[in-house]
N, CA, C and O atoms as a printed pandas DataFrame, in Angstrom:
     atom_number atom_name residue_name chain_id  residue_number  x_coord  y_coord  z_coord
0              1         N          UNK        A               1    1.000   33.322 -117.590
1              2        CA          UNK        A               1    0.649   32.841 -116.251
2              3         C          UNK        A               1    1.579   33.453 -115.222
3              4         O          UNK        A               1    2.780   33.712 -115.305
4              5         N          UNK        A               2    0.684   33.625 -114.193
5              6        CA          UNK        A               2    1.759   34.652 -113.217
6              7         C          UNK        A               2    1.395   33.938 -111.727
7              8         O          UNK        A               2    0.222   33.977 -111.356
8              9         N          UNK        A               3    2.356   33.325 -110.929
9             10        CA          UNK        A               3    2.286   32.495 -109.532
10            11         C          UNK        A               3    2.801   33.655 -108.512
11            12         O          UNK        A               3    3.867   34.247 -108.681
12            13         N          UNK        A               4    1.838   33.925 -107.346
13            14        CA          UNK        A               4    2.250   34.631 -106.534
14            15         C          UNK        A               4    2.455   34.020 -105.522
15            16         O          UNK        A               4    1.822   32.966 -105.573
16            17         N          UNK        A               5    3.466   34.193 -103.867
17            18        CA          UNK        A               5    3.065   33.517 -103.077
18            19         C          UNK        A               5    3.576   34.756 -102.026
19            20         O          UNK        A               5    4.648   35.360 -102.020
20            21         N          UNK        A               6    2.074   34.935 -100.903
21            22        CA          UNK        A               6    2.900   35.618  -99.527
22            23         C          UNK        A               6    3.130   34.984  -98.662
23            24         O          UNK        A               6    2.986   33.779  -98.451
24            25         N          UNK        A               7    3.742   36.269  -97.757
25            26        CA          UNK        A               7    4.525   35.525  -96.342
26            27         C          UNK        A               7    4.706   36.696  -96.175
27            28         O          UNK        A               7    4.808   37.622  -96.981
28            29         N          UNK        A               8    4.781   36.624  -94.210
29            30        CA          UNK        A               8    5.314   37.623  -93.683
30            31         C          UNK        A               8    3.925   37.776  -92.696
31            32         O          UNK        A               8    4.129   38.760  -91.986
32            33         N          UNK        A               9    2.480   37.130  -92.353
33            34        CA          UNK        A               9    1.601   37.225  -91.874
34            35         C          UNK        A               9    2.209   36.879  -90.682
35            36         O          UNK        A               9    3.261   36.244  -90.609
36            37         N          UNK        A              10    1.299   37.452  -89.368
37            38        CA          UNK        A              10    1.560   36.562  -88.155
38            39         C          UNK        A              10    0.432   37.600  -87.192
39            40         O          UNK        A              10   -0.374   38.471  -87.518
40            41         N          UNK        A              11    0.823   37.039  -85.949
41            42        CA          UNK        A              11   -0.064   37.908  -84.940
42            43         C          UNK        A              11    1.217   38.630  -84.205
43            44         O          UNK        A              11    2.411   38.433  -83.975
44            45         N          UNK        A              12    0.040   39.723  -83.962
45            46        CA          UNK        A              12    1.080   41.358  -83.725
46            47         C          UNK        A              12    0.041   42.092  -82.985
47            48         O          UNK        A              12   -1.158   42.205  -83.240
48            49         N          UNK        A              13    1.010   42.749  -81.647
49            50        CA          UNK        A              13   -0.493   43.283  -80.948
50            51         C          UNK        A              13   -0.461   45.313  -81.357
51            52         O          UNK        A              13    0.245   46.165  -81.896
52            53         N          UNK        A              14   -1.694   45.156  -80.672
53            54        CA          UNK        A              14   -1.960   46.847  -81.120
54            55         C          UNK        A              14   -0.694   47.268  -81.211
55            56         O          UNK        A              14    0.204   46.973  -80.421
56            57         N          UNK        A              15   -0.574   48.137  -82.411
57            58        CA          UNK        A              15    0.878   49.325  -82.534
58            59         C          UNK        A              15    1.761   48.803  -83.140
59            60         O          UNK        A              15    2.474   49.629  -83.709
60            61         N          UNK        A              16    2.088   47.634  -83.304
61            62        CA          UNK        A              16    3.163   47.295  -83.835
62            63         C          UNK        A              16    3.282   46.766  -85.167
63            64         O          UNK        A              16    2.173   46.865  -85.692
64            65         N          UNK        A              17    4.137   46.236  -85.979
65            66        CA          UNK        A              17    4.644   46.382  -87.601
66            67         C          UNK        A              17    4.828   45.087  -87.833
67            68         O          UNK        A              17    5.493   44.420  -87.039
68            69         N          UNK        A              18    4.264   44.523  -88.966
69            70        CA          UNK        A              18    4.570   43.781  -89.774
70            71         C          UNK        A              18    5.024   44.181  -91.285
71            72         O          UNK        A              18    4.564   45.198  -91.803
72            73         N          UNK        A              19    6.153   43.151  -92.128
73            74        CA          UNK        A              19    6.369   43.391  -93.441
74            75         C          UNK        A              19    5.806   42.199  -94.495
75            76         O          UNK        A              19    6.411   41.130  -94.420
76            77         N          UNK        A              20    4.917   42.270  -95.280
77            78        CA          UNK        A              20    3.926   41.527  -95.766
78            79         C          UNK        A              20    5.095   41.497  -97.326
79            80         O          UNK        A              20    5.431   42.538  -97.889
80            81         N          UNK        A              21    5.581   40.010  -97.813
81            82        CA          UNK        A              21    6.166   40.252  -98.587
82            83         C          UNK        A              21    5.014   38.724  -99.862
83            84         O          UNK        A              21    4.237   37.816  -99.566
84            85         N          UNK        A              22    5.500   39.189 -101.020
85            86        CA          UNK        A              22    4.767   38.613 -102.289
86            87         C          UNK        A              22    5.571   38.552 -103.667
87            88         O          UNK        A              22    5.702   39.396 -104.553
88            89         N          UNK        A              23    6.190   36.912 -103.497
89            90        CA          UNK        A              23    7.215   36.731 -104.711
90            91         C          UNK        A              23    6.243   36.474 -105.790
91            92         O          UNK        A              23    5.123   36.026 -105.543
92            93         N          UNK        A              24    6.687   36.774 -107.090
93            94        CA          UNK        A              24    5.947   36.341 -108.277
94            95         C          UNK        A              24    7.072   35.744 -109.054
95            96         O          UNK        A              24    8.293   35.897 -109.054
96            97         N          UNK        A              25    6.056   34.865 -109.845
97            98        CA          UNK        A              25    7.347   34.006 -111.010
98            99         C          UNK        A              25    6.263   34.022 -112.302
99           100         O          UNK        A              25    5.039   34.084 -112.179
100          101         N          UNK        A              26    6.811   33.970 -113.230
101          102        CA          UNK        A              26    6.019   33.294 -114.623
102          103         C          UNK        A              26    5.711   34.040 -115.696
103          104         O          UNK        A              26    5.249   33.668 -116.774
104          105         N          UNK        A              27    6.033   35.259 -115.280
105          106        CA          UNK        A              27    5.984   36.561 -116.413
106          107         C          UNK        A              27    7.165   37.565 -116.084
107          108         O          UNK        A              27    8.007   37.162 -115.282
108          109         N          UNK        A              28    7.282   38.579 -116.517
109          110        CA          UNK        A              28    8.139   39.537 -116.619
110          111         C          UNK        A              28    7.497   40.484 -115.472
111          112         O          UNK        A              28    6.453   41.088 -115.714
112          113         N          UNK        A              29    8.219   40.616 -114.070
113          114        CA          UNK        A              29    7.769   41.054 -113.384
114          115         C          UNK        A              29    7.041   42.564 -113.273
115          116         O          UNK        A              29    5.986   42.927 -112.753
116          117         N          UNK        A              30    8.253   43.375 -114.110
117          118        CA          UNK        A              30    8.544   44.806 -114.387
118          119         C          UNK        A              30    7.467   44.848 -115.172
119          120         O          UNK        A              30    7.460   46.022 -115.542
120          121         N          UNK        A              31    6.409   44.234 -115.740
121          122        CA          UNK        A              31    5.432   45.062 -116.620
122          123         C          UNK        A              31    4.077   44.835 -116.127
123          124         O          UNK        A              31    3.129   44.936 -116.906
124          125         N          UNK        A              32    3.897   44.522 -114.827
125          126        CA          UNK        A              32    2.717   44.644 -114.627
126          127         C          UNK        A              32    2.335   45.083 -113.124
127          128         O          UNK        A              32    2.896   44.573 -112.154
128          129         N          UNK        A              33    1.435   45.970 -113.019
129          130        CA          UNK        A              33    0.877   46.421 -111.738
130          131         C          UNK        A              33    0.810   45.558 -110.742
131          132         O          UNK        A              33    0.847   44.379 -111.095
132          133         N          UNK        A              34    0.708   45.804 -109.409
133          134        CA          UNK        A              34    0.734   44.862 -108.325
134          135         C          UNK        A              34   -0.313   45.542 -107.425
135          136         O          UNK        A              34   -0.470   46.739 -107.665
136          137         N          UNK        A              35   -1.117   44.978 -106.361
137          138        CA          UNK        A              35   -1.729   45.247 -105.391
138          139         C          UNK        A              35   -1.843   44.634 -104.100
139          140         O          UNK        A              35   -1.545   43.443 -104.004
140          141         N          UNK        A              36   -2.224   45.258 -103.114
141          142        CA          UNK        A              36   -2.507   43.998 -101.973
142          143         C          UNK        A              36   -3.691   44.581 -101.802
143          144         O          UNK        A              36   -3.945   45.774 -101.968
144          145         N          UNK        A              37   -4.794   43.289 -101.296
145          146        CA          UNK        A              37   -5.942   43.402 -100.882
146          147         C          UNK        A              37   -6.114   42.798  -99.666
147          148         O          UNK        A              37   -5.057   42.209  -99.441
148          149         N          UNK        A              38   -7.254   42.543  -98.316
149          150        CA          UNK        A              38   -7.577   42.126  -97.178
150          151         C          UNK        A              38   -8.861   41.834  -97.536
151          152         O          UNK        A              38   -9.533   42.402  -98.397
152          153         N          UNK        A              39   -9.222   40.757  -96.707
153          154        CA          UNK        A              39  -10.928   40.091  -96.158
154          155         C          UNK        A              39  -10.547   39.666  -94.792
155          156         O          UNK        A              39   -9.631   38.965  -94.362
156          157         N          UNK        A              40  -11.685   40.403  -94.157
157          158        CA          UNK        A              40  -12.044   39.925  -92.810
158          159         C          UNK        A              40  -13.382   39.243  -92.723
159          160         O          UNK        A              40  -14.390   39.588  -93.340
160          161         N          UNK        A              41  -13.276   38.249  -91.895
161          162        CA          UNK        A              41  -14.551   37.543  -91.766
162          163         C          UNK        A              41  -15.513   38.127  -91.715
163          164         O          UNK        A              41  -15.625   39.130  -91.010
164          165         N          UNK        A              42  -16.586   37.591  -92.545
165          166        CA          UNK        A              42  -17.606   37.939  -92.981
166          167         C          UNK        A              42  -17.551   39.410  -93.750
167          168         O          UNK        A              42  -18.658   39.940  -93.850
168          169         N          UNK        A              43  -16.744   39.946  -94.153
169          170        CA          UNK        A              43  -16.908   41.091  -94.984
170          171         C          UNK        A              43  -16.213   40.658  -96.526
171          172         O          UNK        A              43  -15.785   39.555  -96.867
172          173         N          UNK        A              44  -16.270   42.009  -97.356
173          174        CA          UNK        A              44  -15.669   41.719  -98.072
174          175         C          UNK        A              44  -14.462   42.073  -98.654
175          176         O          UNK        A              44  -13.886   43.024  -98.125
176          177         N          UNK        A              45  -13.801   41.417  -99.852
177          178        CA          UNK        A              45  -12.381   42.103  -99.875
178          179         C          UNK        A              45  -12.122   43.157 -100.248
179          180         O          UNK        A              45  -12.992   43.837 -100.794
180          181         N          UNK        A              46  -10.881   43.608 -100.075
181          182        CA          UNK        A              46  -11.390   45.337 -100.107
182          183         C          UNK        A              46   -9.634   45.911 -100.661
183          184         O          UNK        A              46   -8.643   45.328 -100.221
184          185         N          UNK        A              47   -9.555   46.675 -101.298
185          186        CA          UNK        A              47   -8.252   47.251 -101.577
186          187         C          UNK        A              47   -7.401   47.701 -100.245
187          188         O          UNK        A              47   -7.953   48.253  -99.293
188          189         N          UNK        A              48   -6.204   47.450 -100.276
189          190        CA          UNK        A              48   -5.125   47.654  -99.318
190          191         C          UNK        A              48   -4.681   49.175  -99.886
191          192         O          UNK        A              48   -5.057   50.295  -99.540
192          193         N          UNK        A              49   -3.939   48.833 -100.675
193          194        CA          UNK        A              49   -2.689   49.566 -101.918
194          195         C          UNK        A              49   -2.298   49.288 -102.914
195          196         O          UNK        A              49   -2.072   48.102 -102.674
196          197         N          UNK        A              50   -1.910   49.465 -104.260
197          198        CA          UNK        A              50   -1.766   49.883 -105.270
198          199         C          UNK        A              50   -0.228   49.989 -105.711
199          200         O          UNK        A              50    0.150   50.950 -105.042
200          201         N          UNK        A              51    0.563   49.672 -106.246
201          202        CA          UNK        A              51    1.587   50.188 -107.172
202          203         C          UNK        A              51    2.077   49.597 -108.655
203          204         O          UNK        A              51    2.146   48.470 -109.147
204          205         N          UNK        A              52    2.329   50.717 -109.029
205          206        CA          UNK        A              52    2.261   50.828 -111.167
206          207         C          UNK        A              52    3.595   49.780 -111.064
207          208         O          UNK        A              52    3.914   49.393 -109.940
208          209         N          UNK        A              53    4.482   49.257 -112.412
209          210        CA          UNK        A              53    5.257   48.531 -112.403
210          211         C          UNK        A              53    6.355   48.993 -112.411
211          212         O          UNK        A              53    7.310   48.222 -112.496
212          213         N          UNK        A              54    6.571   50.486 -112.321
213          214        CA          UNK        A              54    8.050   50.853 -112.059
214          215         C          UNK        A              54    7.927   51.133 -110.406
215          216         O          UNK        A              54    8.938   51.475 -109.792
216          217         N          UNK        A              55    6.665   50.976 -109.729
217          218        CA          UNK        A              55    6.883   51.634 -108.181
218          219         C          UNK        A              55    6.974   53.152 -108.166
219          220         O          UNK        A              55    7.184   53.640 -107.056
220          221         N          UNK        A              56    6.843   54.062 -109.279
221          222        CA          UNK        A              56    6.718   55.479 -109.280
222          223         C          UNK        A              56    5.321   55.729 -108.938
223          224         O          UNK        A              56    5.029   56.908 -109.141
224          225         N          UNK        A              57    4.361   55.023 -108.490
225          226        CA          UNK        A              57    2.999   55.492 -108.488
226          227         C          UNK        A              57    2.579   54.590 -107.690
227          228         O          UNK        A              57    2.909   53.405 -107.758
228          229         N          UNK        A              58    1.652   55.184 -106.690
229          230        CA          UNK        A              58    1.296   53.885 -105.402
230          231         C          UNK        A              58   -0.053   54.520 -105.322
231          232         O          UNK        A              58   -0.120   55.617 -105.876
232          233         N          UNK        A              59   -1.229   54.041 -104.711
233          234        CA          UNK        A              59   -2.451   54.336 -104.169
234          235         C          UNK        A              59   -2.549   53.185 -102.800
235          236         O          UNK        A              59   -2.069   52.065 -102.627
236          237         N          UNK        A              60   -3.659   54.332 -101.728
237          238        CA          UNK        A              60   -3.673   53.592 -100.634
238          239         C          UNK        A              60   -4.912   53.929 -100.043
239          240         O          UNK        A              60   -5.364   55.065  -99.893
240          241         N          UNK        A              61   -5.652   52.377  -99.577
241          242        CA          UNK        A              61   -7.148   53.224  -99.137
242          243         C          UNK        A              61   -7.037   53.776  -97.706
243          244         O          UNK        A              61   -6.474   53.266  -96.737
244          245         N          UNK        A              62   -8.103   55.627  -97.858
245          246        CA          UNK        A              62   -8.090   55.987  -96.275
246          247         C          UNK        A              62   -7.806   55.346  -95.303
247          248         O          UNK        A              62   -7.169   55.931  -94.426
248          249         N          UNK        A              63   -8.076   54.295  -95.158
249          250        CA          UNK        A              63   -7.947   53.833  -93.479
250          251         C          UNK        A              63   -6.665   53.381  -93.062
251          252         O          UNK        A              63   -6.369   53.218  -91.878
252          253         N          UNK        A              64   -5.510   53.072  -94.511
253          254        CA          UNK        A              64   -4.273   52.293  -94.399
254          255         C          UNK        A              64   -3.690   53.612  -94.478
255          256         O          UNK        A              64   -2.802   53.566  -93.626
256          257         N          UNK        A              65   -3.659   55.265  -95.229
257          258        CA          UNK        A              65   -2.558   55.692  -95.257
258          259         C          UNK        A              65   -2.060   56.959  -94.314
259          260         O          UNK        A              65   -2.633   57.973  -93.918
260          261         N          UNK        A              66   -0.804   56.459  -94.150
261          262        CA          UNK        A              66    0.167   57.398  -93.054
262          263         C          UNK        A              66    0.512   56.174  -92.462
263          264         O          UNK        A              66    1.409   56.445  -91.664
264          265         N          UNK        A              67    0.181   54.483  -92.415
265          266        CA          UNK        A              67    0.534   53.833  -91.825
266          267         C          UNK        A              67    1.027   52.811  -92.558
267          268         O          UNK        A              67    2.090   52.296  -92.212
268          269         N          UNK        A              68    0.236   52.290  -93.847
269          270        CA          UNK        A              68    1.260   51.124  -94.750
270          271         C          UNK        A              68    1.982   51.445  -95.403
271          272         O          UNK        A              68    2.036   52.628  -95.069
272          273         N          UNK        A              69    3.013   51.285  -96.540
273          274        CA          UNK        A              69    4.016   51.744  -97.396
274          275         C          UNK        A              69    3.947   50.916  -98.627
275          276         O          UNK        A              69    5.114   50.840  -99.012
276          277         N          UNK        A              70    3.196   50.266  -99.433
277          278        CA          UNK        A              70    4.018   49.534 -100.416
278          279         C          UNK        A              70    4.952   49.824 -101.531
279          280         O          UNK        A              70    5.064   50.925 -102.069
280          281         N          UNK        A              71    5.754   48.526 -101.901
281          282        CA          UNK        A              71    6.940   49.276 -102.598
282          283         C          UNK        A              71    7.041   47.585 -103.134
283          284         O          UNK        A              71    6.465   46.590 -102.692
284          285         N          UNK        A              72    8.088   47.747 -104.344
285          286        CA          UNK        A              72    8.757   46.450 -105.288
286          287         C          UNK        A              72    9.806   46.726 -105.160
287          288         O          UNK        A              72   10.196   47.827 -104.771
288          289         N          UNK        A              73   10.711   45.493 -105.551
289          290        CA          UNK        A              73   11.997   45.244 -105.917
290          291         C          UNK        A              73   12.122   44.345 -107.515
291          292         O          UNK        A              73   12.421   43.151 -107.514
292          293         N          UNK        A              74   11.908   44.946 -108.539
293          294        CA          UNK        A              74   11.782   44.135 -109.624
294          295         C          UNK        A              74   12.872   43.003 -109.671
295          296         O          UNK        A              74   12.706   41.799 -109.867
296          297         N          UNK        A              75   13.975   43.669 -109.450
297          298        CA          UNK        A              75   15.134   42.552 -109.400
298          299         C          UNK        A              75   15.026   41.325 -108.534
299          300         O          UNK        A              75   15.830   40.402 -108.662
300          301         N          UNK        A              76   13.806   41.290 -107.438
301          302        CA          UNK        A              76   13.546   40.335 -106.870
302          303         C          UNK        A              76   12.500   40.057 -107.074
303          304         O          UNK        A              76   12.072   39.479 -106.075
304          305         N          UNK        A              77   11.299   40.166 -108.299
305          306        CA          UNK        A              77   10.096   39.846 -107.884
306          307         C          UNK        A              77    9.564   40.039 -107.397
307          308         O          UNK        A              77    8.499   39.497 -107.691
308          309         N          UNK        A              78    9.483   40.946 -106.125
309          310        CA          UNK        A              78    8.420   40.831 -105.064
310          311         C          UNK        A              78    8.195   42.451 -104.809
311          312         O          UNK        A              78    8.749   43.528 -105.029
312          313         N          UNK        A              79    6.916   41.853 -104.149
313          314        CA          UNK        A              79    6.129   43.406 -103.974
314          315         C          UNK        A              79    5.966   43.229 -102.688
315          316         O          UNK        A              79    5.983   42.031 -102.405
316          317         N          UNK        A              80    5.733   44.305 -101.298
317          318        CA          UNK        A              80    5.962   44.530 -100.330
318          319         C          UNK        A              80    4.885   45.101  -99.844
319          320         O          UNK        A              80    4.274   45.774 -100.674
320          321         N          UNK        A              81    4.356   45.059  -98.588
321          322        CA          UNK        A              81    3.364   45.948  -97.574
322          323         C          UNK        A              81    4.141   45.646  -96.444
323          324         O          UNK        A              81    4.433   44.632  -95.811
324          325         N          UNK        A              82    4.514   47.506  -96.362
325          326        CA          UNK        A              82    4.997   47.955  -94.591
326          327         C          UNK        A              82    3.807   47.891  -94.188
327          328         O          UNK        A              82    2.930   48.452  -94.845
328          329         N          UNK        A              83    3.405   46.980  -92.658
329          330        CA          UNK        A              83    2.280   47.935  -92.065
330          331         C          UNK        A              83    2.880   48.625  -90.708
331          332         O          UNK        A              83    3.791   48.181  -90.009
332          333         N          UNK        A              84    2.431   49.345  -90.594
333          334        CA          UNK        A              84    2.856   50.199  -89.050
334          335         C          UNK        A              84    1.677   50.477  -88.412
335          336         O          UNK        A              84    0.597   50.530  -89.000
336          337         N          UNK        A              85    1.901   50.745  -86.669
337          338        CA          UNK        A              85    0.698   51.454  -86.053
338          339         C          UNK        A              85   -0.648   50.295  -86.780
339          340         O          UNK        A              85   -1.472   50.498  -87.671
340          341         N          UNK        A              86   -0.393   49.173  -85.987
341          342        CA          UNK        A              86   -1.577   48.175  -86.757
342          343         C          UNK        A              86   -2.691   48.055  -85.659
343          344         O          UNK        A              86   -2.258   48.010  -84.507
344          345         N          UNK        A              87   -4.083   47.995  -85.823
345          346        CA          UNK        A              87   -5.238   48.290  -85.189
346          347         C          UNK        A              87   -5.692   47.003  -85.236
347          348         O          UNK        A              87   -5.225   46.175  -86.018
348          349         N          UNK        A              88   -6.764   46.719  -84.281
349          350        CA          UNK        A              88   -6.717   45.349  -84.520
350          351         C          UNK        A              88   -7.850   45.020  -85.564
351          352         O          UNK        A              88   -7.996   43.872  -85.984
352          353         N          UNK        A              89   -8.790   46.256  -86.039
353          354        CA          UNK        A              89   -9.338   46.360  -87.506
354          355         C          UNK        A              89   -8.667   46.096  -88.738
355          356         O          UNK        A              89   -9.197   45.945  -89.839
356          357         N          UNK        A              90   -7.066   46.040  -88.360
357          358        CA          UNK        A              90   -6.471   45.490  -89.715
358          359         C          UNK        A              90   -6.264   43.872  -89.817
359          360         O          UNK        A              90   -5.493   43.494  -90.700
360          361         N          UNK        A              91   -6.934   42.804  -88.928
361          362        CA          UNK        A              91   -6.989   41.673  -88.819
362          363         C          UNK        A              91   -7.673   41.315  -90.332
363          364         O          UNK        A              91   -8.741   41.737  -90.775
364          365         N          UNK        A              92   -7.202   40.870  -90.645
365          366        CA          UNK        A              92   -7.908   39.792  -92.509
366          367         C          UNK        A              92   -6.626   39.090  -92.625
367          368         O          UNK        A              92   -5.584   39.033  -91.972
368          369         N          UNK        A              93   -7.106   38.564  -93.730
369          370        CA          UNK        A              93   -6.019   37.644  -94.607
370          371         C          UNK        A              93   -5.895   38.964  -96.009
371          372         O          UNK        A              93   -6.628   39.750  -96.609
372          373         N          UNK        A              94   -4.677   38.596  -95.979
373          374        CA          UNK        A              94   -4.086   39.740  -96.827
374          375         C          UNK        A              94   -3.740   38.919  -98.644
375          376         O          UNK        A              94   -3.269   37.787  -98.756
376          377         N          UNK        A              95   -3.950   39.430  -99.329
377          378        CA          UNK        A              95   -3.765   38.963 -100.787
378          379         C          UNK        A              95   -3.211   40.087 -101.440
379          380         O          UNK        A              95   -3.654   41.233 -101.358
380          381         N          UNK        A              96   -1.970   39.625 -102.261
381          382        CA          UNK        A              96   -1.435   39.988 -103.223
382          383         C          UNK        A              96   -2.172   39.844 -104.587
383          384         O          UNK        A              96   -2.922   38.922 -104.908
384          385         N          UNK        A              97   -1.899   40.679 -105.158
385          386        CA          UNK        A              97   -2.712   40.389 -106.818
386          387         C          UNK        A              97   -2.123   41.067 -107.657
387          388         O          UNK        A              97   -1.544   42.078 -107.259
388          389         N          UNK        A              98   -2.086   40.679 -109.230
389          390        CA          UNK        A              98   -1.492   41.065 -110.045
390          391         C          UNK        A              98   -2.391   41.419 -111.193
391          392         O          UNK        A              98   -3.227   40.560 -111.471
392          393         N          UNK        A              99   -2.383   42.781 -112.091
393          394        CA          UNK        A              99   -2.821   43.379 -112.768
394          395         C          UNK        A              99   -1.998   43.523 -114.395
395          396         O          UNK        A              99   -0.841   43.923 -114.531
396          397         N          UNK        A             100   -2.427   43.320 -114.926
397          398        CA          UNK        A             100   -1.522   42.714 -116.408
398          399         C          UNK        A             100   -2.214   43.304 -117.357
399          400         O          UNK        A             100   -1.781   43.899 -118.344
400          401         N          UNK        A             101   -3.514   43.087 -116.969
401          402        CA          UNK        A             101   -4.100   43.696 -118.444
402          403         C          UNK        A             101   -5.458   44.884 -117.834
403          404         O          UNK        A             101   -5.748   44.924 -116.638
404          405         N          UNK        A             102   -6.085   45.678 -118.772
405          406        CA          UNK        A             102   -6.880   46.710 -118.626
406          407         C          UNK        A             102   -6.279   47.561 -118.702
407          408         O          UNK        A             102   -5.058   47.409 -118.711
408          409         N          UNK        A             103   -6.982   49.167 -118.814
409          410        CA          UNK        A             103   -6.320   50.521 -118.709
410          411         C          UNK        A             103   -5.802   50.574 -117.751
411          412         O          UNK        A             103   -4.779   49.916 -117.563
412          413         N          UNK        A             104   -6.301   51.335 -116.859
413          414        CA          UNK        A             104   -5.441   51.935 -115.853
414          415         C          UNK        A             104   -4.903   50.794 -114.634
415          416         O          UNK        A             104   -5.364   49.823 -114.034
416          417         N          UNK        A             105   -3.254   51.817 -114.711
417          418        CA          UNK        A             105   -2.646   50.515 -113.801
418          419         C          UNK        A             105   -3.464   49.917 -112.131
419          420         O          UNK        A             105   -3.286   48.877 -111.496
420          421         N          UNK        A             106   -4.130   50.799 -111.939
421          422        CA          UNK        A             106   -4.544   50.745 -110.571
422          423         C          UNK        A             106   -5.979   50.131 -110.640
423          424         O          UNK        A             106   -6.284   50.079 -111.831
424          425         N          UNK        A             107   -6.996   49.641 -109.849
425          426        CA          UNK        A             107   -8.215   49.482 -109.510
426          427         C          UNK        A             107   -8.315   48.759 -107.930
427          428         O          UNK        A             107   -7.646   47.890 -107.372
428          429         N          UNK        A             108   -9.638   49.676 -107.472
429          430        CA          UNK        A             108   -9.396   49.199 -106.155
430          431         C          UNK        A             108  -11.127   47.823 -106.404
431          432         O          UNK        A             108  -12.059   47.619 -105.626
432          433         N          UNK        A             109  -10.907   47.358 -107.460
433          434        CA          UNK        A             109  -12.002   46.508 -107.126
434          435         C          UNK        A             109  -11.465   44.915 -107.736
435          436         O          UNK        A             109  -10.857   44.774 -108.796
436          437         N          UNK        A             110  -11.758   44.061 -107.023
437          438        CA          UNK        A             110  -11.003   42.908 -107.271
438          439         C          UNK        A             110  -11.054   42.132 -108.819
439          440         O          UNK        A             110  -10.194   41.876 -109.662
440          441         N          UNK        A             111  -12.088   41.974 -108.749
441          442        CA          UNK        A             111  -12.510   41.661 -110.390
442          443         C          UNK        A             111  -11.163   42.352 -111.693
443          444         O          UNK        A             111  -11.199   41.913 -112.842
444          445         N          UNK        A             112  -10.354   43.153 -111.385
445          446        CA          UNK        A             112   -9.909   43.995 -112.319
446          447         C          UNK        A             112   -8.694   43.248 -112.672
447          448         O          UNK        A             112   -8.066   43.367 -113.724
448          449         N          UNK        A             113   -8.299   42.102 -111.227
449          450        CA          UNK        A             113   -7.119   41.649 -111.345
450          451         C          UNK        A             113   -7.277   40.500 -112.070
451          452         O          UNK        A             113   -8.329   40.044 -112.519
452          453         N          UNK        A             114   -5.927   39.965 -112.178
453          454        CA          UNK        A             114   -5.787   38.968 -113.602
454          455         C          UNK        A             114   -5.099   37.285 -112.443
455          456         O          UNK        A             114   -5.465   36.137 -112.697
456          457         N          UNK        A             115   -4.198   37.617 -111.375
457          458        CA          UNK        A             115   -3.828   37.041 -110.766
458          459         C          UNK        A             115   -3.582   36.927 -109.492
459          460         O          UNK        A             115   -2.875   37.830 -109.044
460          461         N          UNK        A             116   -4.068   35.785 -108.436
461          462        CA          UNK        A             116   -3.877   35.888 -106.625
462          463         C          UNK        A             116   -2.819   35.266 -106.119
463          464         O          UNK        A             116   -2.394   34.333 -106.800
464          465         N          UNK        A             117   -2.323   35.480 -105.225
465          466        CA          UNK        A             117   -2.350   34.854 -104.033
466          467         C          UNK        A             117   -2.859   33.735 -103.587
467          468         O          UNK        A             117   -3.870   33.336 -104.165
468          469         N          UNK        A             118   -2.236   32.813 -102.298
469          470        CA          UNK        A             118   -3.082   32.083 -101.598
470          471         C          UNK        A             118   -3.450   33.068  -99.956
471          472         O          UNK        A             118   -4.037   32.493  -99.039
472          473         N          UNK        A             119   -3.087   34.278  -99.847
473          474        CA          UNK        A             119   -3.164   34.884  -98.753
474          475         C          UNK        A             119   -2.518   34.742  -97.475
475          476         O          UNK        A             119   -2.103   33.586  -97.397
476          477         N          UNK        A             120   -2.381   35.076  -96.949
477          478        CA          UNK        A             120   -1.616   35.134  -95.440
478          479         C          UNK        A             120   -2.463   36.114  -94.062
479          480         O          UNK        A             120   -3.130   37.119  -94.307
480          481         N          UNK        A             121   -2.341   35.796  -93.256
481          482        CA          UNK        A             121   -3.222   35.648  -92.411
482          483         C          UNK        A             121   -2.364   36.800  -91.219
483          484         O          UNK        A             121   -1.340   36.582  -90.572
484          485         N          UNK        A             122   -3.000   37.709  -91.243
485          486        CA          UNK        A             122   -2.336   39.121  -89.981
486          487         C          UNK        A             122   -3.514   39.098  -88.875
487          488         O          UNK        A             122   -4.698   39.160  -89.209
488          489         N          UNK        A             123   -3.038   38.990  -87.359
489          490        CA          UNK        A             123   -3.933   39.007  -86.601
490          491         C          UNK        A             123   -3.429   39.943  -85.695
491          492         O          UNK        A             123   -2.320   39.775  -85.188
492          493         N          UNK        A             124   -4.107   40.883  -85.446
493          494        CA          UNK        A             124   -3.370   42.433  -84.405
494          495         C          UNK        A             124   -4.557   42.037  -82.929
495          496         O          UNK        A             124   -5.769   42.060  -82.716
496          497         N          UNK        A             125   -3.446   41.739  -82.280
497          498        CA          UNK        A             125   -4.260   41.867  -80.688
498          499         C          UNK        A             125   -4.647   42.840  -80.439
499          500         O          UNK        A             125   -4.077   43.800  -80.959
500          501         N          UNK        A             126   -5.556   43.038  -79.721
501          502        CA          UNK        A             126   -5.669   44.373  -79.000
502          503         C          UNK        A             126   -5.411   44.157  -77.398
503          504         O          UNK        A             126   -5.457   45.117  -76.630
């Protein structure tokens, strides 16, 4: 069993940065993939970014990269989303998720993950 919880949501107007952070407890942090995902009203959820469990390997969908960063700190549990240069298309509730089991460390489709979040909530003014 693996408990995630974020923080770090808030409202932020065009251009500017938030750091989206996601502690985990209940397993061995270091062996399993991490992701963040977004839903905006009425759509659906959709892959953020991607990273393997050493943080040597990240994926990021088109529209987030040159502007988010994610990264871990195993020694702390937690997995991280820089966002920068935020649009106000990046408005959703943001979810962390955890990937433990299947082949490949990465998938950008939700079903693949094993564990959520309760989400946190980013609102970019324009």
């Amino acid at each position: 069993q693996v408990q995630l919880v974020e923080s770090g949501g808030g409202l932020v107007q065009t251009g500017g940065s938030l750091r989206l952070s996601c502690a985990a407890s209940g397993r061995t942090f270091s062996s399993y993939a991490m992701a963040w995902f977004r839903q905006a009203p009425g759509k659906e959820r959709e892959a953020v970014a991607g990273i393997n469990w050493s943080g040597g390997s990240t994926s990021y969908a088109d529209s987030v990269k040159g502007r988010f960063t994610i990264s871990r700190d195993n020694a702390k549990n937690t997995v991280y989303l820089r966002m920068n240069s935020l649009k106000p298309e990046d408005t959703a509730v943001y979810y962390c998720a955890a990937k433990l089991y299947g082949g490949s460390w990465y998938s950008d489709t939700n079903v693949a993950y094993d564990y959520w979040g309760q989400g946190t909530q980013v609102t970019v003014s324009s």
